[in-house]
Structures are given as structure tokens and as C-alpha cells.
N, C-alpha and C positions, 0 to 999 in steps of 0.2 A: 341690462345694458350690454348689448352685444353677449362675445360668447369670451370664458374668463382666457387668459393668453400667460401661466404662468402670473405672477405678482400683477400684472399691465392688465387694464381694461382698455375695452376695444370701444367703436363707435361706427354701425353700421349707417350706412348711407348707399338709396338707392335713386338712379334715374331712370326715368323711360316716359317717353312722346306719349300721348296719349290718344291722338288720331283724331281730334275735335270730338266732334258727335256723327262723325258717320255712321252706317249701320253693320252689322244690328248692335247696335249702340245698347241696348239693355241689357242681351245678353254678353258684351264687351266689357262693359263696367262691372259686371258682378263677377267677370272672373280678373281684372284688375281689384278689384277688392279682395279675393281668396289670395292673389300673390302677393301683395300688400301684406297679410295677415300671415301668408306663410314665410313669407321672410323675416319680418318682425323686424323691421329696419327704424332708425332711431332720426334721422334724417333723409325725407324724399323731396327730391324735386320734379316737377312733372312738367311738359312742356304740351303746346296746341289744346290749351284746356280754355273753356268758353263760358263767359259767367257772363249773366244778362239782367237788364233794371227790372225785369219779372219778378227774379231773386233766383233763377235757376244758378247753379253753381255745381258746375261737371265734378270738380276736383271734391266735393261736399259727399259724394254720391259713390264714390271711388272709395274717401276713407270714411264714409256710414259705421259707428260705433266702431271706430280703432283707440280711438282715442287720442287723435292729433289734432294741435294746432294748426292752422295752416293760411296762408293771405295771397293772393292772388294779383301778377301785377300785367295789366293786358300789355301788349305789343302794339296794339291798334283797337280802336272803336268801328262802329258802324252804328248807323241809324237807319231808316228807312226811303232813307233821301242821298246817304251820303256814305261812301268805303274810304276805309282806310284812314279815318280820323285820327288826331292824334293820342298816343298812349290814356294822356292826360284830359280827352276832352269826353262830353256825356252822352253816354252810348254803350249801346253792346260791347261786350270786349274778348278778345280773344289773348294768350299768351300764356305765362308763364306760373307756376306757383313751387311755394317752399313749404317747407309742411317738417314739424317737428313733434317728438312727445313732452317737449319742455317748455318755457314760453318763448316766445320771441321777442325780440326787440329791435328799435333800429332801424323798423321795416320802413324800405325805401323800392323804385321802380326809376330804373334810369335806361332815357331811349337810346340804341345806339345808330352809330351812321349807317348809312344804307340808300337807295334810289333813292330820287329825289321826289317822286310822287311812286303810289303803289303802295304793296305789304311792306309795314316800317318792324323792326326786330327792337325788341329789350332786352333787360336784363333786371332782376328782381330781387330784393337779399334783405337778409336779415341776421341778426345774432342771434343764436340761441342760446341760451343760458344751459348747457347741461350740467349734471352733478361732476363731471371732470373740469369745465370750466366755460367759459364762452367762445366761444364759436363764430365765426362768418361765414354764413352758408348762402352762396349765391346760385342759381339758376336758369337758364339763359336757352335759347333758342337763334340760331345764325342766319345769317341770307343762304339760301338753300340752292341755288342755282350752281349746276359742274361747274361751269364757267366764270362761278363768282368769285373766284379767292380773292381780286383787289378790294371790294367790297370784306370779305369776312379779314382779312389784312387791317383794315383800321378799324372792325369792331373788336376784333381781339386786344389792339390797344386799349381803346376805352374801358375795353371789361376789363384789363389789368387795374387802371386806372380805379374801377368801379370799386375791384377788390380789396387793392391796398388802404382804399379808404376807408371800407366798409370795416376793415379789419385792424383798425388804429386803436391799441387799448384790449384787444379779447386776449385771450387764454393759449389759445392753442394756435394750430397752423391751420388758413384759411379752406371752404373746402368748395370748387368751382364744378357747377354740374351741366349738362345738357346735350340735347342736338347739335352740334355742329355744326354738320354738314359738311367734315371735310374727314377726308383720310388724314392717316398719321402722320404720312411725309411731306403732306403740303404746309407751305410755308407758312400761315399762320398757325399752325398746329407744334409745328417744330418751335417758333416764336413761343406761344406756351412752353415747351417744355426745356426754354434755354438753348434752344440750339440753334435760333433764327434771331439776326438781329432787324428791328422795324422801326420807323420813325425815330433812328439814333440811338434807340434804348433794348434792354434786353429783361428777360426777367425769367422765372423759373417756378413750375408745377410738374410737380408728380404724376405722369399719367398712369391711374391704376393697373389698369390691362397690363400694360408692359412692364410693370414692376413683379404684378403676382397674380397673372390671370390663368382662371384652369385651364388652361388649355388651348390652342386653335388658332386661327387668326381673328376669334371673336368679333364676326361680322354684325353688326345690330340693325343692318338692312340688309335682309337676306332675300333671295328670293324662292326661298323653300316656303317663306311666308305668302301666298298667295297675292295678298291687301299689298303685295309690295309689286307685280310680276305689272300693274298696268302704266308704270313710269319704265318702264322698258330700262330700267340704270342696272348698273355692275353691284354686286354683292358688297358691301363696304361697311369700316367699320366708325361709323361717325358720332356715337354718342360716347360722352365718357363723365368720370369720375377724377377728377384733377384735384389735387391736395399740394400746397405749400409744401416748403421745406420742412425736413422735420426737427425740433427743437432738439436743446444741447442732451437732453433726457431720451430723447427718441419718440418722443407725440408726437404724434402725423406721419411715423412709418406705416408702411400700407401690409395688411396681411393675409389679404385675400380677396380676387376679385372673382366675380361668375358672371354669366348672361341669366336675365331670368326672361321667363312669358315666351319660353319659346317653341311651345308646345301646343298646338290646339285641343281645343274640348268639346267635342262633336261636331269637329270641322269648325269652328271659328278660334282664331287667336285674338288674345285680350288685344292687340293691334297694331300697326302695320310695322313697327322697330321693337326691336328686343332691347330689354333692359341691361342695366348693369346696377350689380352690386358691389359695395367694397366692405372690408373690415379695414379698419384704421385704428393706429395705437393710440390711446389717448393716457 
């Protein structure tokens, strides 16, 4: 479980987009599966993952004998007839997943606000039960548009909303994963980490990067990434690893973060946003 820290065990947790299934989607998932295996992380959340009434299941295929649990909660359906359905309605599905090596519980998918017709955003979570304690590990994907911060402004409410609930009764301090979509300084971001006040209220997460990140302005949409240069957008750093407060003990201080996948492998990269990982005290 993690790596030992002194008396304190650690608890790795990692994010990264997974690009749906665009191509070359086989050879993208088998090297999402080696970073997977090479980080060895105890918590993963993956976002733009597509599981279908076929039974096909992208996230299934990513962690092929790692040995995690893992539940998948779409963002929107589609049928043959019909986009953008609702999270909850029978259809293809596209969104979010949480993935653990312990079990989960708890498991829930809650929509968040966003346009009014079009791509709808969730947010997915669960407890996990680790040998340190349980957990609320939530994972999430944002309205994605520059222009949208009013829109990610009251989803970041709700996701607090989603969190503290999710997190009534566990162990430890909560841990909030995903896309974004927003730099660090924009106000729903700053709103996460207490320094933005929204809808009258305020609240407060750990952003890992900037507590203990190696190094850089750890950009996770880079355009050194090719899959990234055809949205013509600026270098930014929009995914992250967000952790509650840490307890009177110190569980849930953060001890190190990294970017992973950000490396091609015969010219393809596992896809088009770098990952993050964190160690956390537990």
C-alpha cells in the first residue's frame, strides 16, 4: 500500500482522461494499462471512458488483470436514435469511473448542472474500504468549454455538495479526482481550494500539485502532446488530485505528486491529457 513514509502509510491515488476510444485506441489502452501497473496506485479515477449494452467496457480493458475493482458512472447515454440522454436513462454511456484494489461501497452517480440540452457532466463516487480505513473517492469530469467557468461555478458547488455527503461516517479525508477544465486561478478552482467564495458558501481541498508537486507548472494538457495541438488551446493545467483537510493525526497530508503518460511509445501517447499522481498520508 503505497510506499512506507517513516511509521505513516501512504495511499496512492491516480487521475487521467482517457480519450474515449479514439485511435489507435489498442495500441492506447495497452500502454494505459503498463502506467497503471507501473505506478501501482491504490486509487484510480479515469474520466471519457465509454461502456456500452454490448458489454464492451473501455475502463475493463485498461485495468486487464491488475486486479481492481472498479464501476463506471456515465455522464450521458446515447442510442441510435437519440444523444445526450440522460446519465440515468438505457443507452450507451460515456463518463466517469473509480477503480480501487479494495472494495467499494456506496457506489453512487450524481448529474451535475450544465447546458440545458447537449453533453450533460457527472460525477461518480464511492467508499472504499482500505486497510487504513474508508474512504470517499469521488471522480468527476467538468463542462470543458474556455468560456465556461459560470457553468463549472455551480458544478463545483454541487460536487462539494456530492462530496460531503458521500463522505458522512468514512475514515479519512475525502479524495476528489478529474478533468476539470479549468486552470488553477479560475474561480471555481480557487472555490475548491477555499479561496473563492460561491453560492454564499466556501469550503476547502488540498490541491496536490501545489502542495508537493515535482516540479514545473505541471501542465496535463500540453501541447508537446500531439492528440492535443488539433483544439488549437494554451498549455494548462486542468486535471487534478484534490484531498480534504487533513485530520488531527495528519491523514490526508499530501506527499507527493507527479504527471504520468507523458511520454510516447513509438510515437503514440496513452492520450491526449497527462495524468497525475499523488501519495497521501493515511
Amino acid at each position: 500500500m503505497g510506499v512506507p513514509d517513516g511509521e505513516r502509510r501512504q495511499l496512492r491515488v491516480l487521475t487521467i482522461n482517457c480519450w474515449n476510444i479514439e485511435a489507435p485506441y489498442e495500441q492506447r489502452m495497452r500502454l494505459l494499462n503498463r502506467t497503471i501497473a507501473e505506478w501501482s496506485p491504490d486509487l484510480v479515477g479515469f474520466q471519457e471512458i465509454v461502456v456500452r449494452r454490448t458489454g464492451f467496457d473501455q475502463a475493463a480493458s485498461i485495468l486487464a488483470d491488475l486486479g481492481y475493482q472498479h464501476a463506471f458512472g456515465a455522464a450521458h447515454r446515447w442510442t441510435d436514435t437519440e444523444l445526450f440522454l440522460p446519465h440515468d436513462a438505457d443507452g450507451d454511456g460515456a463518463g466517469n469511473v473509480v477503480a480501487s484494489r479494495w472494495p467499494l461501497e456506496r457506489f453512487e452517480v450524481r448529474a451535475l448542472p450544465g447546458l440545458a440540452e447537449g453533453e450533460q457532466q457527472s460525477a461518480c463516487g464511492a467508499v472504499a474500504a482500505t486497510p487504513a480505513g474508508r474512504v470517499a473517492f469521488v471522480s468527476t469530469h467538468l463542462y470543458w468549454d474556455l468560456a465556461g467557468g459560470v457553468i463549472r461555478e455551480r458544478q463545483v458547488v454541487a460536487l462539494d455538495d456530492f462530496v460531503t455527503e458521500l463522505a458522512a461516517g468514512t475514515d479519512l479525508p475525502p479524495v476528489l479526482v478529474g478533468d476539470l477544465n479549468a486552470d488553477p486561478d479560475a474561480t471555481e478552482m480557487r472555490f475548491l481550494r477555499g479561496l473563492a467564495t460561491l453560492d454564499g458558501r466556501r469550503t476547502y481541498f488540498q490541491d496536490a500539485w501545489l502542495i508537493a508537486g515535482d516540479g514545473g507548472p505541471g501542465f496535463t494538457w500540453d501541447n508537446r502532446n500531439p492528440y492535443t495541438l488539433v483544439d488549437h488551446e494554451p498549455d494548462r493545467r486542468i486535471d487534478y488530485v484534490l484531498v480534504g483537510r487533513p485530520d488531527a493525526t495528519g491523514r490526508g497530508g499530501i506527499v507527493r505528486a507527479a504527471l504520468v503518460a507523458t511520454e510516447p511509445t513509438g510515437g503514440v501517447f496513452p492520450t491526449d491529457h497527462f495524468g497525475v499522481v499523488a501519495d497521501i498520508r493515511v
